[in-house]
C-alpha positions as CSV (number, residue, x, y, z in Angstrom):
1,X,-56.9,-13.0,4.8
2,X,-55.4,-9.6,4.2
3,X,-53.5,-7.6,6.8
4,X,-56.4,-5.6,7.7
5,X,-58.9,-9.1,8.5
6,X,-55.7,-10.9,10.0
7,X,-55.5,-8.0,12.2
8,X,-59.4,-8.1,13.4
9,X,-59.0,-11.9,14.6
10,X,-60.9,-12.6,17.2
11,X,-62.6,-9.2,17.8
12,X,-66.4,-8.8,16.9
13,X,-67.3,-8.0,13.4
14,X,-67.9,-3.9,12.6
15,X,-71.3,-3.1,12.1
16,X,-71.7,-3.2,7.9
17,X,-72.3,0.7,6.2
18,X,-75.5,0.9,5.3
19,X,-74.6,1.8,1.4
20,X,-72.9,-1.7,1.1
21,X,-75.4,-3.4,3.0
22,X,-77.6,-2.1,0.0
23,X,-75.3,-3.1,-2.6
24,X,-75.3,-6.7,-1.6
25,X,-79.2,-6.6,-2.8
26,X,-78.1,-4.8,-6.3
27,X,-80.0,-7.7,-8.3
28,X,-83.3,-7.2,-6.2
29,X,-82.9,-3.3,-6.9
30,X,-82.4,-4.1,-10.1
31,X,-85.2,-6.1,-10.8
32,X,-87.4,-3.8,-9.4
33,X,-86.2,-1.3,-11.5
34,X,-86.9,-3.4,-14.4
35,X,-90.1,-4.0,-13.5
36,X,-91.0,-0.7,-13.4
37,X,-89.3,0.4,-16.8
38,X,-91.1,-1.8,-18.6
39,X,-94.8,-1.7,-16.8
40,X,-94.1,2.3,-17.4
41,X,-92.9,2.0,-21.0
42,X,-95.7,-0.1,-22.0
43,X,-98.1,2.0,-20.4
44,X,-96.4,5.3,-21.7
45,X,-96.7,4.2,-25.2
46,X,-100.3,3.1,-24.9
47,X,-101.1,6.8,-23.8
48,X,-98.8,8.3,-26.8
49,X,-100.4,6.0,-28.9
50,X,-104.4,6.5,-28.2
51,X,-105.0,9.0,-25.9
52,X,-102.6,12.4,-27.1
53,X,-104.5,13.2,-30.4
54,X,-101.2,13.1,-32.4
55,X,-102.3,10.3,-34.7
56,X,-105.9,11.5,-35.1
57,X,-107.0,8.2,-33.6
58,X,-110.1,7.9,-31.5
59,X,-109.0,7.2,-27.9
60,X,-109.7,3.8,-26.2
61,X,-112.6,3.3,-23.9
62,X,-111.4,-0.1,-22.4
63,X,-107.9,-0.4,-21.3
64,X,-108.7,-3.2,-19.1
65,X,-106.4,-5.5,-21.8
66,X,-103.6,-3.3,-22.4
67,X,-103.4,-3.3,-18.8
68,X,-102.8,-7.0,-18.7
69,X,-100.6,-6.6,-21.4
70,X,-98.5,-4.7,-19.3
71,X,-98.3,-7.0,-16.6
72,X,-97.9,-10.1,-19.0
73,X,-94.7,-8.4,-20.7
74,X,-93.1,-7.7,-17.6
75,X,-93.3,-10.4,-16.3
76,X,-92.2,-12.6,-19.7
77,X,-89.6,-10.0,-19.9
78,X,-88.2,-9.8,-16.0
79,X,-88.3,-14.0,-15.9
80,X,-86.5,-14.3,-19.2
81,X,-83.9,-12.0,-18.0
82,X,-83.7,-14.0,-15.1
83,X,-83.3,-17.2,-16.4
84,X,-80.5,-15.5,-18.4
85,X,-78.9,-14.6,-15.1
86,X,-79.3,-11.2,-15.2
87,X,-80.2,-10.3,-11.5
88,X,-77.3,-13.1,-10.4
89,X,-75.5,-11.9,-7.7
90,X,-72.0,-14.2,-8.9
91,X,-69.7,-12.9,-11.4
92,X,-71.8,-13.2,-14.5
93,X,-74.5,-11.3,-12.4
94,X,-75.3,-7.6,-13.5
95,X,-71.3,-6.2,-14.4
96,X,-70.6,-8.3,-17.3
97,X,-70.1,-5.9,-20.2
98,X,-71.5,-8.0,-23.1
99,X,-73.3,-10.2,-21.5
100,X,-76.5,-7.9,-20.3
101,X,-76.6,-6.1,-23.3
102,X,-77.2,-8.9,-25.4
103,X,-79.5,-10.4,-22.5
104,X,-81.9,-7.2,-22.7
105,X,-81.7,-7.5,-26.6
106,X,-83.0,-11.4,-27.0
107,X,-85.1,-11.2,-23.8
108,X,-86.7,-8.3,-25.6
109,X,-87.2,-10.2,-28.6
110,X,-88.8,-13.1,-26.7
111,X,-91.1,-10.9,-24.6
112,X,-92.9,-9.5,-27.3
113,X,-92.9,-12.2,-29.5
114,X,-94.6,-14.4,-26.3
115,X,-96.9,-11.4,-26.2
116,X,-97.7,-10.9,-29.5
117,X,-98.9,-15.0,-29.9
118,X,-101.0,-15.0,-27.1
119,X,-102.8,-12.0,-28.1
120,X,-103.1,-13.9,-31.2
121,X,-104.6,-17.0,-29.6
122,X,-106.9,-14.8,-27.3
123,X,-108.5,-11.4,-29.0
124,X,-109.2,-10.0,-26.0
125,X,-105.5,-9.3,-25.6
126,X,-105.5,-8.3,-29.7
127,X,-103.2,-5.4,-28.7
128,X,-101.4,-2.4,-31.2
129,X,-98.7,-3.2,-32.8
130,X,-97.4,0.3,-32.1
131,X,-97.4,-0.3,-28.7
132,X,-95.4,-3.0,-29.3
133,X,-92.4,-1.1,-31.0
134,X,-92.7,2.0,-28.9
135,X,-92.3,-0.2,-25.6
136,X,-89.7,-2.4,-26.8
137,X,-87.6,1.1,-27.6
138,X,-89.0,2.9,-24.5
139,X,-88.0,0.0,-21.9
140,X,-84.4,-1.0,-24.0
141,X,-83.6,2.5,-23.2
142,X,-84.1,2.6,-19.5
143,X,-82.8,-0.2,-19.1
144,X,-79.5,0.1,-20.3
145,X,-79.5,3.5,-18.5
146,X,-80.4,1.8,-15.4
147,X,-77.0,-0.6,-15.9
148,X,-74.9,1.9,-17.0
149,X,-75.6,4.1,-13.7
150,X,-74.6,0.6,-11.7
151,X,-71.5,0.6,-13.4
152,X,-70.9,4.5,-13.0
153,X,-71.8,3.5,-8.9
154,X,-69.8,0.4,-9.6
155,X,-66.6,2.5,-10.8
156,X,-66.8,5.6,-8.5
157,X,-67.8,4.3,-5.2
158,X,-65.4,1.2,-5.5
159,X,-64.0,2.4,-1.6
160,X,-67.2,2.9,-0.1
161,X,-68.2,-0.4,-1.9
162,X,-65.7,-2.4,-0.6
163,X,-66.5,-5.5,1.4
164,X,-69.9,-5.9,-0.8
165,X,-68.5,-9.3,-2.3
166,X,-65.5,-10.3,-0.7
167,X,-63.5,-12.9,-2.1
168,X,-60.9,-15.5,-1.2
169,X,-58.2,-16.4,-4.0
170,X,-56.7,-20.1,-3.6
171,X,-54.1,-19.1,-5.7
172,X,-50.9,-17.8,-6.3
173,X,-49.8,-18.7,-9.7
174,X,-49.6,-16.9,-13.1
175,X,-53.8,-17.7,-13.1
176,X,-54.3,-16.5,-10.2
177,X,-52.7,-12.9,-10.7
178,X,-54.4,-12.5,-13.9
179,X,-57.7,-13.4,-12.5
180,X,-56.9,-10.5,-9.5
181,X,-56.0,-7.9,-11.7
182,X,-59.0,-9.0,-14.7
183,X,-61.4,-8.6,-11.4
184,X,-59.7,-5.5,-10.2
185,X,-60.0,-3.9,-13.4
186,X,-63.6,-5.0,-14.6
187,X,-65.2,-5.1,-11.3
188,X,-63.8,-3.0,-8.5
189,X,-66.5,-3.5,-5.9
190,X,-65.4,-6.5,-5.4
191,X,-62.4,-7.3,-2.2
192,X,-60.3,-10.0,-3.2
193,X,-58.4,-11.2,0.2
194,X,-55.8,-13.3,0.9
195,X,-54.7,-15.0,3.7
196,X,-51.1,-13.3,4.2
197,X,-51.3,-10.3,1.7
198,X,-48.6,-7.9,2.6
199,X,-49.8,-3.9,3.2
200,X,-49.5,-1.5,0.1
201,X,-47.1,0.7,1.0
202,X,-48.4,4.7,0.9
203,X,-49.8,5.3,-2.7
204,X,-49.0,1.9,-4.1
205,X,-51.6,-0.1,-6.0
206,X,-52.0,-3.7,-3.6
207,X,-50.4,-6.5,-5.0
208,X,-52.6,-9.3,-5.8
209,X,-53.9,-10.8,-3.4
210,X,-53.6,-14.6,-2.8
211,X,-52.9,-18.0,-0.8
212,X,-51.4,-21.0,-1.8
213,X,-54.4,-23.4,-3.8
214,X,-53.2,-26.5,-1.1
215,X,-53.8,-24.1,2.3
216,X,-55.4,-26.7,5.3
217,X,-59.4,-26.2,5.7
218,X,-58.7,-25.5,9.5
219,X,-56.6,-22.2,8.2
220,X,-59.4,-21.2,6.0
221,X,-61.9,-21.9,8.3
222,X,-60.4,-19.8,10.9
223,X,-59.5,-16.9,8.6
224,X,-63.4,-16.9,7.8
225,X,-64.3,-16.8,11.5
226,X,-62.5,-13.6,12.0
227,X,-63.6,-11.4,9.0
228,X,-66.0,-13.2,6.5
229,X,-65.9,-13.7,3.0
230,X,-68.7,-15.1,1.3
231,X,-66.6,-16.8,-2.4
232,X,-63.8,-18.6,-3.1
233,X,-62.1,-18.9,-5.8
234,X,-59.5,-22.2,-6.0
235,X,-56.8,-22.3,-8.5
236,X,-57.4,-26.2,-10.0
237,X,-53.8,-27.0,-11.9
238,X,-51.8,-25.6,-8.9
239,X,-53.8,-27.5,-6.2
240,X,-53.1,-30.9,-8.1
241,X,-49.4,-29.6,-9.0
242,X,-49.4,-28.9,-5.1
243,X,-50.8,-32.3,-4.0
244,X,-50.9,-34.3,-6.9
245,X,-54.4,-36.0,-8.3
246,X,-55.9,-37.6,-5.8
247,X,-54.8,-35.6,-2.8
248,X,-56.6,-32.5,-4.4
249,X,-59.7,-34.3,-5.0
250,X,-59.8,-34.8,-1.5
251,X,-59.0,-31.2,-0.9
252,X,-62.2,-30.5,-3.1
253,X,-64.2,-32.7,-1.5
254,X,-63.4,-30.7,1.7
255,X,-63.7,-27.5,0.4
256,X,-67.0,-28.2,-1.3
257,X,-68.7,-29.7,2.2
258,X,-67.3,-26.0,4.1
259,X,-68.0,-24.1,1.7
260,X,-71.8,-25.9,1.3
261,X,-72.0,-25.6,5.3
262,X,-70.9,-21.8,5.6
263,X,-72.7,-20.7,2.6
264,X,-70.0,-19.7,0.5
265,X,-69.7,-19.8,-3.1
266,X,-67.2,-21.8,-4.4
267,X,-65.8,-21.4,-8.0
268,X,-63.0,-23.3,-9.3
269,X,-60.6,-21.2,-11.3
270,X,-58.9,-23.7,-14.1
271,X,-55.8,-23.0,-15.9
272,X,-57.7,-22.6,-19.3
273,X,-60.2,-19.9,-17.8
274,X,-59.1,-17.2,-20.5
275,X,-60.1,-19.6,-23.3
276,X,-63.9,-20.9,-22.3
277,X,-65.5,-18.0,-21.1
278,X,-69.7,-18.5,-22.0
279,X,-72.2,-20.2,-20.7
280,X,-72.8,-22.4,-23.8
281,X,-69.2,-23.5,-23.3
282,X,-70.2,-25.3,-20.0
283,X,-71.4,-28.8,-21.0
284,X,-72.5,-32.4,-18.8
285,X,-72.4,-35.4,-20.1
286,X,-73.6,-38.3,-17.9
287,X,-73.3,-35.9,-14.5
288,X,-69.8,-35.1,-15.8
289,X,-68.9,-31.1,-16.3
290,X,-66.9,-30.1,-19.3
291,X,-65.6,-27.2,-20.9
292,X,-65.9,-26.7,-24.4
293,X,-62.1,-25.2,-24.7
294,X,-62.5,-22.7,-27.9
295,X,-61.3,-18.6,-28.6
296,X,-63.6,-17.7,-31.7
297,X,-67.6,-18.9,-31.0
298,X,-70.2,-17.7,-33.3
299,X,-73.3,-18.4,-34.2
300,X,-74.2,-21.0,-37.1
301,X,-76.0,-18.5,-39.1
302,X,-73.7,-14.7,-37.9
303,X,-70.9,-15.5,-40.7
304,X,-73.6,-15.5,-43.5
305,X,-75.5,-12.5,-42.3
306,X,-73.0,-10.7,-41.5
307,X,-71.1,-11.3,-44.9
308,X,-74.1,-10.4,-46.7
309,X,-74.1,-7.2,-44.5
310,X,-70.2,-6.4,-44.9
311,X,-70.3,-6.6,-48.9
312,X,-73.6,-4.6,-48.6
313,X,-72.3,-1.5,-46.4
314,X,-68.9,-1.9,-48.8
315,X,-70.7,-1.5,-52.0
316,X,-72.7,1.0,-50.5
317,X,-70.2,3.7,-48.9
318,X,-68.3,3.1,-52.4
319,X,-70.7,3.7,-55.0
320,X,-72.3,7.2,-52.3
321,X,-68.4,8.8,-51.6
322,X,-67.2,7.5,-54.8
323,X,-66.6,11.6,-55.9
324,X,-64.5,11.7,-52.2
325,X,-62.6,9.2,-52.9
326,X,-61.7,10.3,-56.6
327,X,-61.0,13.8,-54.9
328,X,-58.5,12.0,-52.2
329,X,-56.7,9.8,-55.2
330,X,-56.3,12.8,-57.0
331,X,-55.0,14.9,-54.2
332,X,-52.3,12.0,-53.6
333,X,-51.2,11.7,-56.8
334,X,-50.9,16.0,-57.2
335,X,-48.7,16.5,-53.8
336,X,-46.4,13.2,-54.2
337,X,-44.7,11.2,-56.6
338,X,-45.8,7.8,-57.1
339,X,-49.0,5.5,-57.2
340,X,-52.3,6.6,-55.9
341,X,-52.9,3.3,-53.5
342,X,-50.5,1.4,-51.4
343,X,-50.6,-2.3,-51.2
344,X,-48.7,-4.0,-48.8
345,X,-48.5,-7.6,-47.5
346,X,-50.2,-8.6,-43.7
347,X,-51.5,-11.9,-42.6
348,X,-55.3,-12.8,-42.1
349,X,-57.4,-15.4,-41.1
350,X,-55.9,-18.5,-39.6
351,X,-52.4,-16.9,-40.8
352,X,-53.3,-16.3,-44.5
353,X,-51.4,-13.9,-46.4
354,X,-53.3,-11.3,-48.6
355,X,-52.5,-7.8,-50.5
356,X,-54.2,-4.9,-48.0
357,X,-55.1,-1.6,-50.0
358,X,-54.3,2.0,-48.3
359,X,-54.6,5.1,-49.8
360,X,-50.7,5.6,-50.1
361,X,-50.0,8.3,-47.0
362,X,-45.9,7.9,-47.6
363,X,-43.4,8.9,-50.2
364,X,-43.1,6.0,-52.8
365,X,-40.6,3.8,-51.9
366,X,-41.1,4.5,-48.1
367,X,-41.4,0.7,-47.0
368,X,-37.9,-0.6,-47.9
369,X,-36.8,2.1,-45.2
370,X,-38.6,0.3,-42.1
371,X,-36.1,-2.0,-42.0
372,X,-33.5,1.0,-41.3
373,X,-36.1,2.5,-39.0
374,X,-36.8,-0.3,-36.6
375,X,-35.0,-3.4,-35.0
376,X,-37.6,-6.4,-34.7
377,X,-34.9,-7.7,-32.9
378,X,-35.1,-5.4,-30.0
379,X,-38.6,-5.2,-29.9
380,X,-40.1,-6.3,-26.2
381,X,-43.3,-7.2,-27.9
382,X,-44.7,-7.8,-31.6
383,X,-46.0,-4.4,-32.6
384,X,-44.6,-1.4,-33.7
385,X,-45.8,1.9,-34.0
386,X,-43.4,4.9,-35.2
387,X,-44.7,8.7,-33.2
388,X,-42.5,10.9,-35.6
389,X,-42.2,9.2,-38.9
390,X,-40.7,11.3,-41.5
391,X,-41.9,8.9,-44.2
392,X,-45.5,10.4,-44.1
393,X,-46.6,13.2,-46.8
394,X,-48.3,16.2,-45.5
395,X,-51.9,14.7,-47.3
396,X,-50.7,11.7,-45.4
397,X,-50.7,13.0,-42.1
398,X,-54.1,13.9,-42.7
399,X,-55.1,10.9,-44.4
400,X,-53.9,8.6,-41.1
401,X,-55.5,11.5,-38.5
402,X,-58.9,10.7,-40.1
403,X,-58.3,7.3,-41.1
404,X,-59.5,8.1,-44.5
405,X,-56.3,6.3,-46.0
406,X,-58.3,2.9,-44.9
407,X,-61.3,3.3,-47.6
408,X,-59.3,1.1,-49.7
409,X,-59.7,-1.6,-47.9
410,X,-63.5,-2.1,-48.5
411,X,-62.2,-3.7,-52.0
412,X,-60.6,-6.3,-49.8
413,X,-63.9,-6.5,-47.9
414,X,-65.6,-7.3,-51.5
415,X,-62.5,-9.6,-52.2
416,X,-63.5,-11.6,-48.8
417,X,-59.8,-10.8,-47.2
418,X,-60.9,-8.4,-45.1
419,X,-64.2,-8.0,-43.1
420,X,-65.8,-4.4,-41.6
421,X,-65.6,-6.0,-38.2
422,X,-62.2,-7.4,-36.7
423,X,-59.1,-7.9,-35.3
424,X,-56.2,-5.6,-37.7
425,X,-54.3,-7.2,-39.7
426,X,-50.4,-7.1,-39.1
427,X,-47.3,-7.4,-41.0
428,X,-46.1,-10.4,-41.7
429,X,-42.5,-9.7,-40.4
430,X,-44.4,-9.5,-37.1
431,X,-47.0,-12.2,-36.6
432,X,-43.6,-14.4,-37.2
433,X,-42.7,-13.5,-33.9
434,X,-46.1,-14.0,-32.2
435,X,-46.2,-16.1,-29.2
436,X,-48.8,-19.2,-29.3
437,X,-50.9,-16.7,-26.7
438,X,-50.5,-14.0,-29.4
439,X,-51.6,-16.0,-32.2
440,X,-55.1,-16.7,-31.2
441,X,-56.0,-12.8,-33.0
442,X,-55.4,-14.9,-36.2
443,X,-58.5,-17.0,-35.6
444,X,-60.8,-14.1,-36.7
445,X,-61.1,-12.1,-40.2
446,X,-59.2,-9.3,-40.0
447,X,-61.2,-6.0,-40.0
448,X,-61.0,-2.5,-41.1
449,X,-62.0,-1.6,-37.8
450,X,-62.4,-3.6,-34.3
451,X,-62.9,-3.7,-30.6
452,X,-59.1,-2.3,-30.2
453,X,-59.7,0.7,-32.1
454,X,-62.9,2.0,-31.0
455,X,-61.6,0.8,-26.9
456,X,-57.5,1.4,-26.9
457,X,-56.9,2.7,-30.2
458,X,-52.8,3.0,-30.9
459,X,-52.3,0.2,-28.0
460,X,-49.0,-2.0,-28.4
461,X,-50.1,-5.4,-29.2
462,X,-49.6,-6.4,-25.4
463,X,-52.1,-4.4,-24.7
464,X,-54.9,-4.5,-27.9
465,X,-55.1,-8.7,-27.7
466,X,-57.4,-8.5,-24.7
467,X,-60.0,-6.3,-26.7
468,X,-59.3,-9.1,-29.8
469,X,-59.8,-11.9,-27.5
470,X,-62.7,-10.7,-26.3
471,X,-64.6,-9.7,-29.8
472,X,-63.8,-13.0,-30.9
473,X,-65.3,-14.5,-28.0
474,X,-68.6,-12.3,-28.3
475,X,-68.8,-11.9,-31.7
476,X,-72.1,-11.0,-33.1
477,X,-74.1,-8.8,-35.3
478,X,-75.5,-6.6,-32.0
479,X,-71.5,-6.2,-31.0
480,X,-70.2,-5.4,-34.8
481,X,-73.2,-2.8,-34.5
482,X,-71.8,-1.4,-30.9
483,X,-68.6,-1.3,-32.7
484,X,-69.8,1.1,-36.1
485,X,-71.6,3.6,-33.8
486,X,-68.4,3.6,-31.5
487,X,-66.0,3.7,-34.5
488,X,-67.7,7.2,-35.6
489,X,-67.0,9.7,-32.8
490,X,-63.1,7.9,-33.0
491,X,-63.1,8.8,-36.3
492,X,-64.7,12.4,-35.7
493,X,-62.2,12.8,-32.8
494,X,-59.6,12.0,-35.1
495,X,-57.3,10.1,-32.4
């Protein structure tokens, strides 16, 4: 336990605030919120849709079935969000980032389309289509309002929040501190305790918390006596590196019947947690779990739709700024000597080499300096970016701000080398020095823009292979969408 429930041993618990004894019943609120955006949507667009006058349509006499209608589609809609997990109180409950948004999207989907068959298999719930489109919008929109103000409560009442979930990490290894600082980072209303944490010193940020994975039941047991904590989460590899095969099976065994007997959530942590991450991933055979251990999952049919869609939007934005771009070739080749595009060398999918196209932004000639300019050898990690680089022509400068010298690059979206959506490609000079960890952004088609750029654009690679992990993971046409519409105001903002 942390100093502060170490020091509370054996005194009676303090009475809990009332805010975080509100929080712990988040899902409930939640749900109830649903249920009222949607029952209000429905009914909103019923009353735009027959009884305002706008669409010179007689108004209806007998609502008595879009009433049920209303009732039915909340109630598809709340229980398919449900069975999706989204009123969970655990850690894929209502804070994952991707994960609601595409719940609300395909429990949308399935809620009208159970609605719309059985008002085709009984008339007397034969109900507008209109309806149906103007609720679907209507209720998507308060309800991602809805999570986006638990995040915002989430975020900026983290210390009044504190001690909603609190959590105990079995777990001091390399796993264990990135699972503290992942959960400090994406969910801050959670406390993650330890059993002999040191105190932060005065302004210092509290070291991750943790026990060793092979600490005795009676300690834990105890520790949970004096200040509860209602999860655990047990490091896996460095219980059995602790206490060897067998021994931590036993430990499991044990954890499993106090755990079962206090009502605590227990959650093993395993050593590959950073590679399976979704639900589908989470298999049984015979009564036996398994992980399906993979970086890049997507959807049998998203590569063909969403190649269809990438040499669609290419053609298109080529053929509509086509006098732009002949304007931006021609103001290269006026204000600098040299060729009007830049092609240069980077490494795509699965470590493939291919010819990029830029709008060249540098004096010709420019790229036998970088050599010169930087030592690979010296860099701490495999990424490079130059603050001050002389190289860059004055159109260039303004080429880069607006990312204009990147319209090239929808020829290699045509070519197939490139996608809209996706990690960046990188020199090859640089990849060659990519750990194993840091070759995983290779497993995706590289993209002219990507989660990185629109999240943490300009990050060292250190910090951008989180955001490539994590598009690979959730890849999808709803989450190349998110990432357009984001990539606009970037672009606009010119950072």
């Amino acid at each position: 336990m942390d100093s502060t429930a170490v020091s509370t041993a054996g005194s009676p618990a303090a009475p809990e605030a009332p805010l975080r004894a509100l929080w712990r019943h988040k899902g409930t609120l939640l749900l109830a919120a649903d249920v009222l955006t949607v029952s209000s949507a429905f009914m909103f667009s019923f009353y735009l849709r027959f009884q305002t006058g706008w669409l010179s349509l007689p108004p209806v006499e007998h609502t008595e079935q879009y009433l049920k209608g209303a009732v039915l589609l909340t109630a598809i809609w709340v229980l398919l969000l449900w069975r999706r997990d989204g009123y969970a109180s655990g850690f894929r409950g209502v804070g994952a980032r991707l994960a609601w948004v595409r719940a609300l999207v395909e429990s949308a989907g399935g809620a009208i389309g159970a609605l719309m068959v059985i008002s085709f298999l009984y008339r007397d719930l034969l109900l507008s289509r209109q309806v149906y489109l103007t609720t679907t919008g209507f209720a998507l929109g308060g309800m991602v309002l809805t999570r986006l103000l638990v995040r915002a409560v989430e975020r900026d009442l983290a210390p009044a929040l504190a001690g909603t979930r609190r959590i105990l990490l079995l777990g001091e290894g390399r796993q264990a501190h990135e699972f503290a600082e992942h959960l400090r980072g994406e969910l801050p209303c959670y406390e993650l305790v330890g059993l002999a944490a040191p105190p932060a010193g005065a302004g210092e940020c509290p070291p991750p918390a943790g026990t060793p994975a092979a600490t005795p039941i009676q300690r834990i047991r105890a520790a949970h006596a004096a200040a509860p904590f209602d999860k655990i989460v047990l490091s896996l590899g460095e219980l059995e590196r602790a206490l060897g095969p067998e021994a931590a099976l036993v430990r499991i065994l044990e954890l499993v019947n106090e755990c079962e007997a206090k009502g605590i959530t227990l959650y093993a942590l395993p050593d590959s947690f950073n590679v399976a991450v979704k639900a589908s991933e989470v298999a049984s055979l015979s009564g036996i779990p398994l992980l399906r251990l993979q970086d890049a999952a997507r959807h049998p049919g998203y590569a063909v739709l969403k190649r269809v869609l990438d040499v669609t939007i290419a053609l298109g934005v080529l053929l509509v700024g086509m006098p732009l771009w002949a304007a931006l070739a021609l103001a290269v080749k006026l204000t600098s000597p040299g060729p009007v595009f830049h092609t240069q060398r980077r490494i795509g999918l699965h470590g493939r080499p291919f010819r990029m196209f830029k709008f060249r932004s540098m004096r010709a000639g420019a790229e036998a300096e970088f050599d010169r300019l930087v030592d690979l050898g010296t860099l701490a990690v495999p990424g490079v970016k130059l603050a001050a680089d002389r190289r860059v022509t004055a159109v260039g400068k303004w080429l880069r701000k607006t990312s204009l010298d990147e319209v090239p690059q929808l020829l290699n979206v045509l070519r197939g080398e490139m996608a809209l959506v996706g990690p960046r490609p990188e020199l090859p000079c640089l990849v060659e020095r990519y750990s194993v960890f840091e070759r995983r952004r290779l497993k995706g088609l590289p993209g002219i823009t990507g989660f990185q750029q629109v999240m943490a654009r300009n990050q060292p690679l250190a910090g951008a292979l989180r955001y490539d992990l994590a598009y690979l993971k959730e890849q999808g046409l709803l989450f190349d969408a998110y990432i357009l519409a984001r990539t606009i105001p970037v672009l606009l903002r010119g950072r």
